[in-house]
C-alpha positions in Angstrom: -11.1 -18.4 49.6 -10.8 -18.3 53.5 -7.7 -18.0 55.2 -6.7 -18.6 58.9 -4.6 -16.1 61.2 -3.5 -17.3 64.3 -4.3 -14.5 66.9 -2.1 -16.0 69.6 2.1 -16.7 70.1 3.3 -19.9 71.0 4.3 -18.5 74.4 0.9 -17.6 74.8 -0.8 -20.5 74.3 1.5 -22.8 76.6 -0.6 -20.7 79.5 -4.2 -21.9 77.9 -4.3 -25.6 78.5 -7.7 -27.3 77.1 -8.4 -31.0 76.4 -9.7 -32.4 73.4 -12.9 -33.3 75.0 -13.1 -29.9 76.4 -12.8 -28.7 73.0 -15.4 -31.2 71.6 -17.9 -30.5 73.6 -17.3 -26.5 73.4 -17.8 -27.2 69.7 -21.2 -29.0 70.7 -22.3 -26.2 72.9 -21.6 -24.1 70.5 -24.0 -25.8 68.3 -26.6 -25.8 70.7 -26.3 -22.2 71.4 -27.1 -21.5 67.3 -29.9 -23.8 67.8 -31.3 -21.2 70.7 -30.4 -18.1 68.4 -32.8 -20.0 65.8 -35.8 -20.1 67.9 -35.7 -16.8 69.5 -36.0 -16.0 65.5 -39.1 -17.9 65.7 -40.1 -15.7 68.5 -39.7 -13.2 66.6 -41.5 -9.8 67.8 -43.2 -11.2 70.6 -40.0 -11.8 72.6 -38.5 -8.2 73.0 -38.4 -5.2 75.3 -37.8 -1.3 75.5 -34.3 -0.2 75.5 -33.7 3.4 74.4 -36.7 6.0 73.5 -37.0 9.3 71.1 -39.6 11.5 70.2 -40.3 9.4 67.4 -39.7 5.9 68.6 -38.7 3.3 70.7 -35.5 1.4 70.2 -36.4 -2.3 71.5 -33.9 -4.8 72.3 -35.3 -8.6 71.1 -33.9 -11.9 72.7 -32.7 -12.6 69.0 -30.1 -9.7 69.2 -29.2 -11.2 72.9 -28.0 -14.6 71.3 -26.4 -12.6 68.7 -24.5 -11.1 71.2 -23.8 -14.5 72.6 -22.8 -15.7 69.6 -20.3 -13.1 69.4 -18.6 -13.6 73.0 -18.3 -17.3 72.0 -16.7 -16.8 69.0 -14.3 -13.9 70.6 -13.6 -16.7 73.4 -12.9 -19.8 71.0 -10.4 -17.2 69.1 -8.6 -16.9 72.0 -8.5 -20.3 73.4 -7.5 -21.8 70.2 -5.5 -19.1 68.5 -6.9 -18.5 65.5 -10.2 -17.4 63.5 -11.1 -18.5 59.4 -11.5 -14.8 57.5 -12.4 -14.8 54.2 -13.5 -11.4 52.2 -16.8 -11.3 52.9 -15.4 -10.1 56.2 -13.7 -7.2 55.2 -16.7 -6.4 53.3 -18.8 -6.4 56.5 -16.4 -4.4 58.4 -15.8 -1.4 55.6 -19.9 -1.6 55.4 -20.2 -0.7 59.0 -17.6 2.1 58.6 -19.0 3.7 56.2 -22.1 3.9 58.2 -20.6 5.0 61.3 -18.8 7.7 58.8 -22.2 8.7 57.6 -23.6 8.8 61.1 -21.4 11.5 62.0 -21.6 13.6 58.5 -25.8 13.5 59.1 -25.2 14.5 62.8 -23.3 17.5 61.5 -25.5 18.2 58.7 -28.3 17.9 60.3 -27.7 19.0 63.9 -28.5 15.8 65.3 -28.2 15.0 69.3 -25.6 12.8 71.0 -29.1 11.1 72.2 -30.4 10.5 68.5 -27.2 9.8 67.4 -26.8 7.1 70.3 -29.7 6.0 69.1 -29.4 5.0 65.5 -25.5 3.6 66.3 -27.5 1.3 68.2 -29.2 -0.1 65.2 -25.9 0.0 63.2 -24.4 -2.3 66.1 -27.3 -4.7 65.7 -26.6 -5.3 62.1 -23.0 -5.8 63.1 -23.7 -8.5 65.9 -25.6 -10.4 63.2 -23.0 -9.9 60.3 -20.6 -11.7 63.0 -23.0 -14.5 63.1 -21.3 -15.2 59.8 -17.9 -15.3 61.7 -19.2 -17.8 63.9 -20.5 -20.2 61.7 -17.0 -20.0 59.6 -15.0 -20.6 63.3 -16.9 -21.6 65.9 -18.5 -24.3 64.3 -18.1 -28.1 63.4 -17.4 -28.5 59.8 -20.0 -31.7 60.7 -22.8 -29.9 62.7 -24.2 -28.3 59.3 -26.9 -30.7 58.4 -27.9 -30.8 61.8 -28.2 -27.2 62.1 -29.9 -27.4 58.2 -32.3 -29.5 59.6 -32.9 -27.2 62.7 -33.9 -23.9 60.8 -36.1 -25.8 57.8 -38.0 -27.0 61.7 -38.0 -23.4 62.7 -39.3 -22.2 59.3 -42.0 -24.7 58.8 -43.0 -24.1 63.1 -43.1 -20.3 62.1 -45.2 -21.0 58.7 -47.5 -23.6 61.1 -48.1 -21.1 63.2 -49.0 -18.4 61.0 -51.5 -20.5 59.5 -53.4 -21.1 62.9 -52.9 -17.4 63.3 -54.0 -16.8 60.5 -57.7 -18.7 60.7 -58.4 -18.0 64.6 -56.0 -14.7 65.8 -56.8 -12.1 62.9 -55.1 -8.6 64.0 -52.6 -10.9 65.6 -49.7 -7.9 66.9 -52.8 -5.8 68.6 -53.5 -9.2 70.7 -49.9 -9.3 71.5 -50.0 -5.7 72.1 -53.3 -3.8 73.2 -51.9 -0.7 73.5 -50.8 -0.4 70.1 -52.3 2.2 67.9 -53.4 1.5 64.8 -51.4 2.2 61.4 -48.7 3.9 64.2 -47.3 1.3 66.0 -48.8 -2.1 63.8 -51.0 -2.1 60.8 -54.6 -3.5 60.7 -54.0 -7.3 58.7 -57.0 -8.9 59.6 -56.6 -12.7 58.8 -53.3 -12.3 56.9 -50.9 -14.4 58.2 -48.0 -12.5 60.0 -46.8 -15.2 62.8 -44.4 -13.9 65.5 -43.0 -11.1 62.9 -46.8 -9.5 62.7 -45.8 -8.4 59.2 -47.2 -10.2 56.2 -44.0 -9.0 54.1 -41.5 -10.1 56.3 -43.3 -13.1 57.1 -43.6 -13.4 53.5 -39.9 -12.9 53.1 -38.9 -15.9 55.7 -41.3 -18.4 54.8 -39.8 -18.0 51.2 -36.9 -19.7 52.3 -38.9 -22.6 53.0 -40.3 -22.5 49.9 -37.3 -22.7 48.2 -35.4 -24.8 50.3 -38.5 -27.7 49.2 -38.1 -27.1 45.6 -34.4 -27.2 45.9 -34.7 -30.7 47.2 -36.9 -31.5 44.4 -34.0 -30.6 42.0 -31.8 -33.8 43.1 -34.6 -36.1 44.3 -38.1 -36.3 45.4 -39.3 -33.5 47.2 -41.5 -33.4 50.9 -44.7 -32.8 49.7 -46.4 -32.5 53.2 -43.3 -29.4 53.6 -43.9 -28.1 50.1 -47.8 -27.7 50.7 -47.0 -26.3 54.3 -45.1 -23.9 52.9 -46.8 -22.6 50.0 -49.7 -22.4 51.9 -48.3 -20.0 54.6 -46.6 -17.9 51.9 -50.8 -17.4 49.7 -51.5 -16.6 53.4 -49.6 -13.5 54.0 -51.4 -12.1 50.7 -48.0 -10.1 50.1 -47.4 -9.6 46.2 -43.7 -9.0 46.7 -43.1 -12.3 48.8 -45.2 -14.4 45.9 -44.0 -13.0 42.9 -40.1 -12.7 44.3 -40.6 -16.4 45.3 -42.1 -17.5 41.3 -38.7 -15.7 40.1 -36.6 -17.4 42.2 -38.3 -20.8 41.6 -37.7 -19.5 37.8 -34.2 -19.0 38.2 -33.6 -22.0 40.1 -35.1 -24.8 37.3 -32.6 -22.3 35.0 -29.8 -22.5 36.7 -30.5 -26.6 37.7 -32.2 -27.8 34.5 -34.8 -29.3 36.3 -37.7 -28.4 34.7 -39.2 -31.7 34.9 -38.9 -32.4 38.5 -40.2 -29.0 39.3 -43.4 -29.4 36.9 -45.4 -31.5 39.2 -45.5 -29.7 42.5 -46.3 -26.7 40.4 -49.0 -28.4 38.3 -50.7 -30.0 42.1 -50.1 -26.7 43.2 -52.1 -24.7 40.4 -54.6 -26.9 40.6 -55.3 -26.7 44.3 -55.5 -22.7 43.6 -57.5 -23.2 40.7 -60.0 -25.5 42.9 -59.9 -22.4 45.6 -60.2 -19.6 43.0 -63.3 -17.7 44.4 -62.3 -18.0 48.0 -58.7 -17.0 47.4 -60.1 -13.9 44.8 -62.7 -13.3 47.7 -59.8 -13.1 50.7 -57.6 -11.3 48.4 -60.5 -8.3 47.7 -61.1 -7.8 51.1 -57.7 -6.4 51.1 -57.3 -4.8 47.8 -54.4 -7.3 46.6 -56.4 -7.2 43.4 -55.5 -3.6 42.3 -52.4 -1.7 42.6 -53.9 1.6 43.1 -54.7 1.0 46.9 -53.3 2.6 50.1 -50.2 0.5 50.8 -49.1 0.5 47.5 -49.5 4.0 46.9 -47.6 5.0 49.8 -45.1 2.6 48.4 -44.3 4.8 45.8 -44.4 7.9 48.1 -41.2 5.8 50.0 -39.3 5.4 46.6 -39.5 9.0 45.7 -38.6 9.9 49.6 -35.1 7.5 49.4 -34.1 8.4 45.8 -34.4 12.2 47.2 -32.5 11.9 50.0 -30.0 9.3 47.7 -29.6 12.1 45.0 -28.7 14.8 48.2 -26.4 12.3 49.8 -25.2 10.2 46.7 -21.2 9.3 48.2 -22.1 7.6 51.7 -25.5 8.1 52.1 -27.4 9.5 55.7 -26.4 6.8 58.0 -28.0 3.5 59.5 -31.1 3.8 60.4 -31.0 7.9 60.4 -33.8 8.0 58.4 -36.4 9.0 60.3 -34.5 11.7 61.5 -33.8 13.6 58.5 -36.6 13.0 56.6 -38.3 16.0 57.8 -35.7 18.3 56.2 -37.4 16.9 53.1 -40.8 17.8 53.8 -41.9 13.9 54.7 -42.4 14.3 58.6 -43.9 10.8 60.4 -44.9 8.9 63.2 -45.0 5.8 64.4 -42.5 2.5 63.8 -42.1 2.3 60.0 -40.5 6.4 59.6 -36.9 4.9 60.0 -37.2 2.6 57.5 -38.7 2.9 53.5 -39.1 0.5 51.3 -37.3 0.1 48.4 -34.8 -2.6 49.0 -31.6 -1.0 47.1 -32.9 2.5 46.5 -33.1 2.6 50.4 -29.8 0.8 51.0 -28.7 3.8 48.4 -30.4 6.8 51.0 -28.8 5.4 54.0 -24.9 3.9 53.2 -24.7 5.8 49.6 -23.1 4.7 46.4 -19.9 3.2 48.5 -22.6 1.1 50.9 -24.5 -0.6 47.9 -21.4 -1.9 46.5 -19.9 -3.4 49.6 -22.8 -4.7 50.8 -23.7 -5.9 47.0 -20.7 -7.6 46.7 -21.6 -9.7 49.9 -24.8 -11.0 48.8 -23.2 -11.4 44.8 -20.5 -13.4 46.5 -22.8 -15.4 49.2 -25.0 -16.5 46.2 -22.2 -17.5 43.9 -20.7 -19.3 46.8 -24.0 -21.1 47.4 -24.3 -22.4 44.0 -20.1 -23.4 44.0 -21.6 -25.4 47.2 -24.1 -27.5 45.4 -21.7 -27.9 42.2 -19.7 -29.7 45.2 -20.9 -33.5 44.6 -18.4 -34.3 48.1 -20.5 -32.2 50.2 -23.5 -33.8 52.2 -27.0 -33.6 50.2 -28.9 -31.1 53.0 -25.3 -29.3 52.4 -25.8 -28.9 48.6 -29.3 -28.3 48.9 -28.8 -25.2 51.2 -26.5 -23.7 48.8 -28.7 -24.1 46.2 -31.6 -22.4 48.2 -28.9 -19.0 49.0 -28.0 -19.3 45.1 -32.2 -18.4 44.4 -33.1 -17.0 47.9 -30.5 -13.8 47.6 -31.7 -12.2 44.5 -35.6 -13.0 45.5 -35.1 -11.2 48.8 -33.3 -8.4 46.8 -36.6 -8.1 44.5 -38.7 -8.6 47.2 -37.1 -6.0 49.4 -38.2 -3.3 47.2 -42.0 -3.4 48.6 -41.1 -4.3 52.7 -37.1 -3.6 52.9 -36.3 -7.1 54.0 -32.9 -6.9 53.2 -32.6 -5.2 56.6 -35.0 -6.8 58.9 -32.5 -8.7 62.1 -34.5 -12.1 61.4 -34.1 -12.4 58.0 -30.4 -11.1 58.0 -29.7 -13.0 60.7 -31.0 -16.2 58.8 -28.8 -15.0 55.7 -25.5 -15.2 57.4 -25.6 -17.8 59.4 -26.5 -19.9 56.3 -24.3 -18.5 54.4 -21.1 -19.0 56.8 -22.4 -22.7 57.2 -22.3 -22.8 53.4 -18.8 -20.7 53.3 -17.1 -22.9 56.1 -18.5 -26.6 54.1 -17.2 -24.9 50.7 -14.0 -23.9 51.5 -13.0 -27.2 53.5 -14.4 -29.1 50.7 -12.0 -27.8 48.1 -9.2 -27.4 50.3 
């Protein structure tokens, strides 16, 4: 359960005079300003600049971690005008997670003889993730208990925009990120995707991984009531578009899981069945776009070098089991293991948990486990709560199957870390916490 601290004395707050309708419409601003943070998500990769170089690569600030930052003054300000701030222990699971990264940081820079400059450098990426984690802490203080279906409604508009989008992308900008950025090079800076859909992320996995929470969040209407078709089909569409195996089969378990968990079997059957036989219609052209990229084998490039990532971050796990290398150290230490690289993708790995495992060790995976095992617990406690307003239950239901799918998923594109998704994660998830815990008050 959550719990409330008042951060101010009485004496204090005699000295901080607001009005109700000052406070009202703070609250409404508030929501507004998470209404912005949602559509520089949209934005994605297109809306960022250069902030800090290495030798290896460019740390790039994106508008998204600006409105994080936002976020976070507005919640530090509302604490202080009102006096107190809703905690609960998902919070002192965030905050022992970034220790023990910032611990690690300094044992790798040690270890490894590391610079001040490239350990500036990856603490910069730990304080990202933080400013999103505390996107969770906003939603659970800064927000109206009653702005949630609003703000429901807001990010399935953002998602379906970003999945609309992609499919126009997809069809008439093939090699989208190299429009957006001639100067890339090739398989350094952006991989060559052709007419996969990537939208603003230019990443068919990640773009996979977003638009599954679209896909989802349909079928998880569908599990109370009739379902949007028109959204289902948008959806689904976008997600066969991106041609990532991860994001498709990750989304069939977690539409698996959720007629389990709901019982809804039959309600589920008929998008599925209009769905199948759409694909079935489409076969050759969908076995046709799908060969031109070798999705029909797994002995091709990507997926090969996929397991090439595995080996790399159970290695370098093994080495540092206790509290791994450090946030986003990765790429400079993996050449003390004989797997030097260049370009955008050597800080990163896939692998999902094996890769969580390299970077925060044994003592990472389990605080940052126990916030996604209790984020989708809570989500399904949320739809189990009849009070609570349909979009309410619905979201909850969507975190209860959208957690573990990104977890499998993560293994083949590392999700699990990427700012828009994350950032996505925990604001619906303190939306879901702060409706919960009012709700059985």
């Amino acid at each position: 359960m959550s719990s409330e601290i008042h951060v101010l004395s009485d004496e204090s707050r005699q000295h901080i005079r607001v009005k109700p309708s000052d406070f009202v419409s703070g609250r409404t601003a508030a929501e507004a300003l998470v209404v912005v943070f949602l559509c520089s998500l949209l934005l994605g990769q297109i809306a960022k600049v250069p902030l800090v170089s290495t030798d290896i690569k460019t740390a790039r600030l994106l508008l998204s971690d600006l409105l994080a930052a936002a976020l976070g003054a507005w919640l530090f300000a509302s604490v202080l005008v009102a006096g107190r701030i809703r905690l609960d222990r998902n919070i002192g699971l965030f905050a022992g997670f970034v220790v023990v990264n910032a611990l690690a940081i300094g044992v790798t820079a040690v270890r490894f003889d590391l610079t001040a400059a490239q350990v500036a450098f990856s603490s910069l990426y730990l304080v990202r993730w933080s400013l999103y984690a505390a996107v969770y802490l906003f939603a659970l203080t800064a927000l109206r208990r009653a702005a949630a279906p609003r703000l429901i409604h807001a990010t399935v508009a953002v998602c379906g925009a970003f999945a609309g989008f992609g499919i126009i992308q997809s069809i008439f900008l093939p090699d989208f990120a190299f429009i957006v950025y001639p100067d890339a090079i090739p398989y350094l800076d952006w991989d060559i995707q052709g007419n996969r859909l990537v939208s603003t992320f230019l990443d068919p996995n990640f773009a996979g991984a977003f638009i599954m929470f679209g896909v989802l969040y349909a079928h998880a209407q569908g599990a109370d009531r009739k379902p949007s078709y028109p959204l289902l089909a948008l959806f689904w569409v976008a997600l066969i578009l991106t041609l990532s195996r991860s994001s498709i089969i990750a989304t069939v378990l977690g539409l698996g899981l959720l007629s389990f968990r709901t019982s809804s079997f039959r309600r589920l059957f008929v998008p599925l069945v209009c769905f199948a036989v759409v694909g079935t219609l489409a076969a050759n052209r969908l076995v046709q776009f799908a060969s031109a990229y070798n999705k029909l084998t797994l002995l091709e490039p990507s997926a090969l070098a996929r397991v090439g990532d595995w080996l790399l971050a159970w290695r370098v796990f093994i080495d540092n089991p206790l509290i791994g290398v450090g946030y986003n150290t990765f790429g400079l230490i993996r050449a003390a293991y004989g797997s030097a690289g260049v370009g955008t993708g050597v800080f990163g790995s896939d692998g999902g948990i094996l890769y969580m495992a390299a970077v925060s060790g044994i003592v990472g995976v389990g605080l940052l486990g126990a916030v996604l095992w209790r984020l989708m617990t809570l989500g399904w406690r949320t739809y189990q709560t009849r009070t609570l307003p349909q979009s309410v239950r619905v979201l909850g239901l969507t975190l209860h199957v959208w957690i573990p799918s990104l977890v499998i998923q993560s293994a083949a594109s590392n999700s699990i870390f990427y700012p828009f998704i994350i950032g996505l994660l925990f604001l619906m998830g303190g939306l879901c916490a702060r409706q919960y815990y009012e709700a059985a008050a």
